[in-house]
Backbone as numpy.savetxt, mean C-alpha at the origin, in Angstrom:
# Nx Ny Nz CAx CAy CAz Cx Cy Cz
-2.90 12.36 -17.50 -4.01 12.67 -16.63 -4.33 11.45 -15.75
-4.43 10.19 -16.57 -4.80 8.94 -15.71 -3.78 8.68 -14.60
-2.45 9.23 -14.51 -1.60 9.08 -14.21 -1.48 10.26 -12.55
-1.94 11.09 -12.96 -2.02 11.82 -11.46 -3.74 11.68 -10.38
-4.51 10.86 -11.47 -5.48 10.06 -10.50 -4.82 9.06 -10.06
-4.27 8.32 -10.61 -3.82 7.30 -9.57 -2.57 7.12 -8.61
-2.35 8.34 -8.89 -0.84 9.16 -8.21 -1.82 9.54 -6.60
-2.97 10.41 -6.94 -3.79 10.90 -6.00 -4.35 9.42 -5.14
-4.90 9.25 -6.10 -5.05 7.64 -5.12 -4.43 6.69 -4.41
-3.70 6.93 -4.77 -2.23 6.22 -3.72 -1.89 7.01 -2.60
-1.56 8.79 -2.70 -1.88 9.75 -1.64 -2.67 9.16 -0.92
-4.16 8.79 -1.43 -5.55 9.08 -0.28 -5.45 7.88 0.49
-4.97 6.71 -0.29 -4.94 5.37 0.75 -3.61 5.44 1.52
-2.62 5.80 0.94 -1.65 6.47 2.71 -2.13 6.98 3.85
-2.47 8.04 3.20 -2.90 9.12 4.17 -4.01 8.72 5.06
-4.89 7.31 4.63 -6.21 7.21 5.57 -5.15 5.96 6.32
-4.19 5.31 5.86 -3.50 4.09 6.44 -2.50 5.02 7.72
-2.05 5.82 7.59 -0.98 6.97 8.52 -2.19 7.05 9.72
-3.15 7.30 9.41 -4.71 7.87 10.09 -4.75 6.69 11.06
-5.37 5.19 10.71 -5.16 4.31 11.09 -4.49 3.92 12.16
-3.26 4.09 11.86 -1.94 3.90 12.33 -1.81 4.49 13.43
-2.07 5.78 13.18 -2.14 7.19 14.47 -3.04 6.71 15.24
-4.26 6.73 14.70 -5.21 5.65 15.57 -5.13 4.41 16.89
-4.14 3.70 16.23 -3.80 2.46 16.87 -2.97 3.21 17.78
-1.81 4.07 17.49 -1.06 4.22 18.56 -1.30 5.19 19.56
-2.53 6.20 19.32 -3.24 6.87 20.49 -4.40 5.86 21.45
-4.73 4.70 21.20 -5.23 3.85 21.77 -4.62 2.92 22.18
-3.53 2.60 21.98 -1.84 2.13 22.84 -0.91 2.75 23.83
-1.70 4.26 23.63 -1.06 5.13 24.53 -2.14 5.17 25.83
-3.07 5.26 25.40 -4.35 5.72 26.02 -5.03 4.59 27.42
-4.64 4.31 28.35 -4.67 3.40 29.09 -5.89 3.01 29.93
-6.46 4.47 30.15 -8.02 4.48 30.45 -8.77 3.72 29.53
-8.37 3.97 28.47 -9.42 4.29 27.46 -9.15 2.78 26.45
-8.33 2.33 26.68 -8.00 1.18 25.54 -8.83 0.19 25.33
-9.24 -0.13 24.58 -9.76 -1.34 23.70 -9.24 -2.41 23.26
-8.84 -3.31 23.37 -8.11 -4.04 22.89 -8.56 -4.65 21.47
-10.04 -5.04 21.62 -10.81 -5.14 20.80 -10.36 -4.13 19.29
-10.74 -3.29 19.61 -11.25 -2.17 18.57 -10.10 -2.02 18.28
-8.68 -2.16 19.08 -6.88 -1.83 18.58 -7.14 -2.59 17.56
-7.22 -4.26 18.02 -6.80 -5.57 16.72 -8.10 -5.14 15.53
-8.62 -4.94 15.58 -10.07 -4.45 14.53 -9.11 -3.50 13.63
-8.84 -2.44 13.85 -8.18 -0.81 13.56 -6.57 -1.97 12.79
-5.99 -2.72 13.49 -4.77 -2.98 13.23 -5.26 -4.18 11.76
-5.83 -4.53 11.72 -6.36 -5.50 11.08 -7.11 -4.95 9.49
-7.73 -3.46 9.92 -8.09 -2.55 8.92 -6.83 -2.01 8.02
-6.16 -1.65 8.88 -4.32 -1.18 8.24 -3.32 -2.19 7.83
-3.75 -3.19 8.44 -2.93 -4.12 7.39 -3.28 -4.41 5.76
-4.75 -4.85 6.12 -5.56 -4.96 4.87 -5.52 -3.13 3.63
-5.55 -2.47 4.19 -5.18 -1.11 3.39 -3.83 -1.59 3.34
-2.76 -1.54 3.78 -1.29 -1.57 3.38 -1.22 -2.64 1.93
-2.30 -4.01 2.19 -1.93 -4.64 1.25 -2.59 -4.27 -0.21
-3.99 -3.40 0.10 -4.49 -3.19 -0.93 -4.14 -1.97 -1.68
-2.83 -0.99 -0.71 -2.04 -0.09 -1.32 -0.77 -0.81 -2.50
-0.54 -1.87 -2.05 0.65 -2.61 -2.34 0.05 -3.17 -3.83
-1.00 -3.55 -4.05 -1.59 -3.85 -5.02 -1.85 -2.85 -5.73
-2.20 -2.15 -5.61 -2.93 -0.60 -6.32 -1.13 -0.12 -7.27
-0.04 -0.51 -5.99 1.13 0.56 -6.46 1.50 -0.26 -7.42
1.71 -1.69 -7.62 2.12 -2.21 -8.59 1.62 -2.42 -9.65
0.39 -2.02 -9.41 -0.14 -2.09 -10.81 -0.49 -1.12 -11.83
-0.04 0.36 -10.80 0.51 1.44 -11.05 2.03 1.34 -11.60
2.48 0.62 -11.32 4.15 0.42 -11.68 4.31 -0.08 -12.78
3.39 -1.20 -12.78 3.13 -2.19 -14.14 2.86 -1.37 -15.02
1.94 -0.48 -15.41 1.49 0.07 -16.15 1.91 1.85 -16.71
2.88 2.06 -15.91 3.90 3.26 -16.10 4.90 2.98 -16.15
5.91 2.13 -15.77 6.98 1.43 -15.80 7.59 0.53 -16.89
6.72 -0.65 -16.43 7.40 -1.45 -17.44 6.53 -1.25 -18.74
5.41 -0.84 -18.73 5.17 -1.25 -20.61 5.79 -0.03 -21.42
6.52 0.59 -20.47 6.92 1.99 -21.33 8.22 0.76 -21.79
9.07 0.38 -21.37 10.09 -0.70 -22.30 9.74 -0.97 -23.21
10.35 -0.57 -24.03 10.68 -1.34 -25.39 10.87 -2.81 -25.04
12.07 -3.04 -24.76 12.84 -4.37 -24.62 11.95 -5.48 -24.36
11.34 -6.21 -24.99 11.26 -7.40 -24.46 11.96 -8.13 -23.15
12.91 -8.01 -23.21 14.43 -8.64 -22.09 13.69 -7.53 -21.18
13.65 -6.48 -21.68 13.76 -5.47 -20.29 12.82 -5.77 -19.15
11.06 -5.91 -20.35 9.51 -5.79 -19.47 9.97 -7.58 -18.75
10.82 -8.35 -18.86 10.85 -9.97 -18.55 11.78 -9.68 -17.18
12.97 -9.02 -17.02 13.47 -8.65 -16.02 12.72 -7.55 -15.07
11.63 -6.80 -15.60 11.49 -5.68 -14.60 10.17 -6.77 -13.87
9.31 -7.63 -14.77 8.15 -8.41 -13.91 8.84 -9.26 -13.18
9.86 -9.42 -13.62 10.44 -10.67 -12.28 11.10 -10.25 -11.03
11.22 -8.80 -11.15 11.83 -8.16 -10.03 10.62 -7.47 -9.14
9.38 -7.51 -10.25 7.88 -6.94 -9.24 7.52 -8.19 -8.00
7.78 -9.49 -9.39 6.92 -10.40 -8.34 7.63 -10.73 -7.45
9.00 -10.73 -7.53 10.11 -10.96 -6.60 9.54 -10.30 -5.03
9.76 -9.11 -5.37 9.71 -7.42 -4.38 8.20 -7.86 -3.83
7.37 -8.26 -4.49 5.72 -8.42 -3.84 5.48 -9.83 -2.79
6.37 -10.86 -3.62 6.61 -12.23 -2.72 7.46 -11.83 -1.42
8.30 -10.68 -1.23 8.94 -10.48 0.04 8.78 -9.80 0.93
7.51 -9.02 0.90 6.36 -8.05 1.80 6.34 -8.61 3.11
């Protein structure tokens, strides 16, 4: 159960980051109407969601993933391949 809330929650912060996104690029399109302001504001909002998705997923990962290992060796190789994958964002 805990597992498709935070399945859903990961959905909802895409889906408002895609939003975002769409956002930025109808106000990149929009030439009358552009802001430059309010673009870097909006672009600045979606970065910060991307990273706080990125956090949310791994610790979703952490916690469905690796503690299901048995292995000692295993959960030591799969965290070094998280922090690896998170240091190269």
């Amino acid at each position: 159960m805990e597992t498709e809330i935070d399945r859903s929650s990961l959905i909802h912060r895409l889906n408002r980051i895609q939003g975002q996104i769409e956002a930025i690029k109808k106000m990149i399109m929009d030439e009358e109407k552009r802001d430059c302001m309010n673009t870097l504001r909006l672009l600045k909002a979606a970065n910060n969601a991307m990273k706080k998705f990125g956090e949310a997923y791994v610790n979703m990962h952490i916690n469905e993933c690796i503690t299901d290992n048995t292995s000692v060796k295993s959960v030591e190789k799969d965290i070094k391949e998280v922090i690896s994958s998170v240091f190269n964002f």
